[in-house]
DSSP file (Angstrom, degrees, kcal/mol; ACC not computed):
  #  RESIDUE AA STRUCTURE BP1 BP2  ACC     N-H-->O    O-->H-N    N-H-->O    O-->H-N    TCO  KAPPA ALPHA  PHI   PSI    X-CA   Y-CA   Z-CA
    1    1 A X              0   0    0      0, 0.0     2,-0.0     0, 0.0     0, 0.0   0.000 360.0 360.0 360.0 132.5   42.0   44.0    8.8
    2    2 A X     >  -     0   0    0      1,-0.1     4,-1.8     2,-0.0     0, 0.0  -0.281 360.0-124.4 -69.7 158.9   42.6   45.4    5.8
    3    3 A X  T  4 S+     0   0    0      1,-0.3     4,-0.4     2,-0.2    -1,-0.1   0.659 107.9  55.6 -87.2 -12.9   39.4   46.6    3.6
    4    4 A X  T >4 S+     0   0    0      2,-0.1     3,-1.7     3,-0.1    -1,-0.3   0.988 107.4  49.3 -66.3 -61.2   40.5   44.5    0.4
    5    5 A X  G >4 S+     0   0    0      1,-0.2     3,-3.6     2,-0.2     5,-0.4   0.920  83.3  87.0 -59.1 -54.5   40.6   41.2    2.4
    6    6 A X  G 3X S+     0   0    0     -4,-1.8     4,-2.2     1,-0.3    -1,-0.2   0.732 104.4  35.6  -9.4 -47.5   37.0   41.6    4.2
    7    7 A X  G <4 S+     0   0    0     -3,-1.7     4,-0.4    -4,-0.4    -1,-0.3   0.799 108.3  61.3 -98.2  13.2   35.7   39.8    0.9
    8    8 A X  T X4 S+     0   0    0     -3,-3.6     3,-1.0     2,-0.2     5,-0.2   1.000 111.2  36.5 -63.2 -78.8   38.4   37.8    0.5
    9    9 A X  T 34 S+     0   0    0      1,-0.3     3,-0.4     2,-0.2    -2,-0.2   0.414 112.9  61.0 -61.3  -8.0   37.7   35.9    4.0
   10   10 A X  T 3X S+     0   0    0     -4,-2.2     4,-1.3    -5,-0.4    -1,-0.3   0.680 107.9  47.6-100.6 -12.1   33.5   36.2    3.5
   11   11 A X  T <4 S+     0   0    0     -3,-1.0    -2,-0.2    -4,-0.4    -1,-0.2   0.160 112.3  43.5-108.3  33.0   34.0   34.0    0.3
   12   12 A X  T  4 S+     0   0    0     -3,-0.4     4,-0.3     2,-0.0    -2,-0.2   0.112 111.7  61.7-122.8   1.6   36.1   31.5    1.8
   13   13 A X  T >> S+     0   0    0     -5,-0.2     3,-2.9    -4,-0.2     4,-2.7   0.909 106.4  39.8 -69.5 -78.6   33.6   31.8    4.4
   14   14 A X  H 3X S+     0   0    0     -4,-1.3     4,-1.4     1,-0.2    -3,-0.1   0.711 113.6  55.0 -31.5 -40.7   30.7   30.7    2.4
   15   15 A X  H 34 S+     0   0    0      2,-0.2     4,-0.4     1,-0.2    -1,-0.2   0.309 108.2  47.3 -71.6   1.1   32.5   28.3    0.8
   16   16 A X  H <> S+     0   0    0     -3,-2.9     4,-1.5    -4,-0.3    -2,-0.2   0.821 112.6  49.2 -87.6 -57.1   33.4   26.9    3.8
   17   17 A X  H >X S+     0   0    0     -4,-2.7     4,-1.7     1,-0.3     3,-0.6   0.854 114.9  45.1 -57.5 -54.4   30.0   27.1    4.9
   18   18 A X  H 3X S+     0   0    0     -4,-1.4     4,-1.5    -5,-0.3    -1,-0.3   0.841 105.6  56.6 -59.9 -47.4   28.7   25.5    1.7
   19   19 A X  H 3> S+     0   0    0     -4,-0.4     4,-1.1     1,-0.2    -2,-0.2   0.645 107.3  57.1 -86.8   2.2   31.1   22.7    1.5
   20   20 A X  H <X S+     0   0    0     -4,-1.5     4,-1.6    -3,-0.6    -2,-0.2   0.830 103.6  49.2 -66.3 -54.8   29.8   21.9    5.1
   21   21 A X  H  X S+     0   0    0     -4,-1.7     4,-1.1     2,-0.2    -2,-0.2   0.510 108.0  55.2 -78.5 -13.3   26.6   21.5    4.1
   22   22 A X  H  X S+     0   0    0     -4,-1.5     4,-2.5     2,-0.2     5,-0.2   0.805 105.8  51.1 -77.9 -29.5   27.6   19.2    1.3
   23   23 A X  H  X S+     0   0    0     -4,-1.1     4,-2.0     1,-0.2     5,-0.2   0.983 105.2  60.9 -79.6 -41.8   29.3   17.0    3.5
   24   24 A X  H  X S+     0   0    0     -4,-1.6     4,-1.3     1,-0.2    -1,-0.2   0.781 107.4  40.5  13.6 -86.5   26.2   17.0    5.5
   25   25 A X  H  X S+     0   0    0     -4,-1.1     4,-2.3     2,-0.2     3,-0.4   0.915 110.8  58.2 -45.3 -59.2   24.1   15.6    2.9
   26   26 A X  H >X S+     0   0    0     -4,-2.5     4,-4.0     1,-0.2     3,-0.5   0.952 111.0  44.0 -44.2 -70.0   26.6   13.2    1.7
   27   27 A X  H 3X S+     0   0    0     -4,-2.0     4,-1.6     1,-0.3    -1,-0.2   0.723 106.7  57.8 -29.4 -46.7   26.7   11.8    5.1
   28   28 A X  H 3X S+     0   0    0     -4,-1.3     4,-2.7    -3,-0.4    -1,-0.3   0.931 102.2  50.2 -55.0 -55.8   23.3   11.6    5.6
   29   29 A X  H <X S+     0   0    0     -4,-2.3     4,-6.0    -3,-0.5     5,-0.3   0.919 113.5  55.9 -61.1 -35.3   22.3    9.3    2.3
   30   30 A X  H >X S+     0   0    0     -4,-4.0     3,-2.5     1,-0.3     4,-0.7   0.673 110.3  43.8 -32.5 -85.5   25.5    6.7    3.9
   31   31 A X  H 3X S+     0   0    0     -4,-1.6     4,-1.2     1,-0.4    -1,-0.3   0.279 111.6  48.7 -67.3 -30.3   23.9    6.6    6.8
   32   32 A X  H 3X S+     0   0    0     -4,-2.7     4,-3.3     2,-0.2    -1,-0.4   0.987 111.4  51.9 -29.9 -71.6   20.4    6.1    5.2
   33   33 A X  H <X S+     0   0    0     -4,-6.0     4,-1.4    -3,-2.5    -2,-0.2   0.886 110.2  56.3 -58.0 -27.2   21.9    3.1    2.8
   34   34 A X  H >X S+     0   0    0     -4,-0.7     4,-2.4    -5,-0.3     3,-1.7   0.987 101.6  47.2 -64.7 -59.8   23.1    1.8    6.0
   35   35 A X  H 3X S+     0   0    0     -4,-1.2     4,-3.0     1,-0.2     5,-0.2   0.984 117.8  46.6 -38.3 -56.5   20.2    1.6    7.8
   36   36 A X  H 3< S+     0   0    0     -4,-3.3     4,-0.3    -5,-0.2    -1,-0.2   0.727 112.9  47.6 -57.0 -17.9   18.7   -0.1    4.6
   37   37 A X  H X< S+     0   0    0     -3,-1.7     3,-0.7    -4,-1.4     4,-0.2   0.828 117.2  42.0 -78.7 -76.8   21.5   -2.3    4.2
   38   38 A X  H 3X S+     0   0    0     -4,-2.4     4,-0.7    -5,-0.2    -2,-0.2   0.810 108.4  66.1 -49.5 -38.6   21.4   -3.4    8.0
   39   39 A X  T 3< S+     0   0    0     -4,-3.0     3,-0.2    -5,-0.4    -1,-0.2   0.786  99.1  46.2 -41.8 -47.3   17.5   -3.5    7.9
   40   40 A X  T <4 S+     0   0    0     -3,-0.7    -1,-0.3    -4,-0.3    -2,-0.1   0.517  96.8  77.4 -78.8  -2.6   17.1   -6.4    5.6
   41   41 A X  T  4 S+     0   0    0     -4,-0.2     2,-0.4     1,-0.1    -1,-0.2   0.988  81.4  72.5 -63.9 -51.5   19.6   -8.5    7.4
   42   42 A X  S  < S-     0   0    0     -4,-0.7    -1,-0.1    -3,-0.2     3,-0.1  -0.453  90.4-104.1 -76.5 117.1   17.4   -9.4   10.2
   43   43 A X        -     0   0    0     -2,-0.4     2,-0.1     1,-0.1    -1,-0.1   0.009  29.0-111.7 -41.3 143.7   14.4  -12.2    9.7
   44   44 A X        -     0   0    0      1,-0.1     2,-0.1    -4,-0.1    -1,-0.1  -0.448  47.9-106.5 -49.8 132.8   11.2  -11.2    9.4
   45   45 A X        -     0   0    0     -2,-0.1     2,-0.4    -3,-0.1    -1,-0.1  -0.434  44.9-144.0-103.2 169.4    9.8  -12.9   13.2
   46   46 A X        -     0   0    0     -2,-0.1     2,-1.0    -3,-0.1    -1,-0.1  -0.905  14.7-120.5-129.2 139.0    7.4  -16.2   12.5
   47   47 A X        -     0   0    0     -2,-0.4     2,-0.5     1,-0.0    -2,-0.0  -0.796  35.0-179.2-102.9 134.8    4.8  -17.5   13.8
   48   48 A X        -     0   0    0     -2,-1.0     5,-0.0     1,-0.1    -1,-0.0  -0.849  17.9-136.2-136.0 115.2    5.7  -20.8   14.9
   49   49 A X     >  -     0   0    0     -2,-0.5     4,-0.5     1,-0.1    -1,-0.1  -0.112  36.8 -96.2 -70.9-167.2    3.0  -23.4   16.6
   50   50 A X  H  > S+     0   0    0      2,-0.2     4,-0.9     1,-0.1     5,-0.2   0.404 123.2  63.2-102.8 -11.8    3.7  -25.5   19.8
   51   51 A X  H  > S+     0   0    0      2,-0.2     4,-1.3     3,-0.1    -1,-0.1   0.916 107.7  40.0 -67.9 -45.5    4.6  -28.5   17.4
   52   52 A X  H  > S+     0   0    0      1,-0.2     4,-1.5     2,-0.2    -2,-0.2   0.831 112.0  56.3 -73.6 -25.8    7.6  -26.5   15.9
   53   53 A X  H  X S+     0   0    0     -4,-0.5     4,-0.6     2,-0.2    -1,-0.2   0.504 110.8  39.6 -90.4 -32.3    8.5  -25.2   19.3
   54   54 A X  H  X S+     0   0    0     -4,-0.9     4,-2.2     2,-0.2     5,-0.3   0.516 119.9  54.6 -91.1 -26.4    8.9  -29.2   21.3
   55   55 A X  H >X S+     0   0    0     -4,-1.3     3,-2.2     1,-0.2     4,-1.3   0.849 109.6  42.4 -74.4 -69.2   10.7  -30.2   17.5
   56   56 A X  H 3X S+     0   0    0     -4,-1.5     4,-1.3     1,-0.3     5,-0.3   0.503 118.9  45.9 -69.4 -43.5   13.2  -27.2   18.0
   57   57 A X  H 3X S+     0   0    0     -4,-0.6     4,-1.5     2,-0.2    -1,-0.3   0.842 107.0  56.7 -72.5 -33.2   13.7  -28.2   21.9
   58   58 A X  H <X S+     0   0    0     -3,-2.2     4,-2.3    -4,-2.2    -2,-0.3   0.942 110.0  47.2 -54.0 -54.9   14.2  -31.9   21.2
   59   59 A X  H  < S+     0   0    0     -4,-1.3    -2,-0.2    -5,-0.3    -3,-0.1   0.779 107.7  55.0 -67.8 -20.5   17.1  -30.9   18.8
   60   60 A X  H  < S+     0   0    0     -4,-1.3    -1,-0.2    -5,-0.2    -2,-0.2   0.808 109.9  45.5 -60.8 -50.7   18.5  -28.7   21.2
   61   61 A X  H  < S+     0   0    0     -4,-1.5    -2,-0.2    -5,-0.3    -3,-0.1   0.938  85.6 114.6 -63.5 -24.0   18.7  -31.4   23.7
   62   62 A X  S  < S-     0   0    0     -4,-2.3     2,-0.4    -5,-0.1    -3,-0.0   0.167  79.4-110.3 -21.4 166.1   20.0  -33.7   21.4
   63   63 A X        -     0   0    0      1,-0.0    -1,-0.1     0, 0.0    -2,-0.1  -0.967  35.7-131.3-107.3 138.5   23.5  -34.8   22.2
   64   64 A X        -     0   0    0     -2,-0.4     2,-0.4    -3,-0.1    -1,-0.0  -0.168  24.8-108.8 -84.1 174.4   26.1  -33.2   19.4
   65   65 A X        -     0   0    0      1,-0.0     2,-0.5     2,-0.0    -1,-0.1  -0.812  30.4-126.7 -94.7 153.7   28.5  -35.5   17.8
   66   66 A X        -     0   0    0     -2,-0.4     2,-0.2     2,-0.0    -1,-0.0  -0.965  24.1-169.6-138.3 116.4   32.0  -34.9   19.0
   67   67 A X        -     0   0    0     -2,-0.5     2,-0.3     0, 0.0    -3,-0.0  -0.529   4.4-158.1-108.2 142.4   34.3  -34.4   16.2
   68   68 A X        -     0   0    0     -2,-0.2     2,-0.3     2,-0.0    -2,-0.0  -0.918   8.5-147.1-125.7 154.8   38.4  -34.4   17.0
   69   69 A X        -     0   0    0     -2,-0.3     2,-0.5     0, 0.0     0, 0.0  -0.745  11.4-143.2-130.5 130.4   40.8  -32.7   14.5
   70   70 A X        -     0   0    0     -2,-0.3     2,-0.7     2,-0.0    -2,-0.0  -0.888  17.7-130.8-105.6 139.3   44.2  -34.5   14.5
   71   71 A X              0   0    0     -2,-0.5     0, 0.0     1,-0.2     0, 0.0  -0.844 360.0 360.0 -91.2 142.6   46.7  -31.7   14.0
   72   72 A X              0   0    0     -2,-0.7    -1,-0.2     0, 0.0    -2,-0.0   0.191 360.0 360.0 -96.7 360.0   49.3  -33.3   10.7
């Protein structure tokens, strides 16, 4: 290789190197706000007595209403 390029290719090296380590970061904070994003989605768990727990099974058992769609 000739002795002009040598610093050519180590400062597109570096900058390579550098713009690597930006995308890095960048990536990283997404993928933090997702996790923070996704976190709040999900309820908080409850504590729930044996009262709420036989209403919640009676309404399961329930029989649904059955609704028919006429197509027009």
């Amino acid at each position: 290789m000739p002795f002009p390029m040598i610093p050519t290719v180590l400062g597109m090296c570096f900058l390579l190197v550098w713009a690597l380590i930006g995308g890095m970061i960048l990536r990283h904070g997404q993928i933090a706000a997702r996790r923070e994003r996704e976190s709040h989605i999900l309820p908080l768990p409850l504590n729930r007595s044996r009262n709420s727990r036989a209403r919640e099974w009676a309404i399961k058992k329930a029989p649904r209403e059955v609704r028919v769609r006429a197509a027009s």
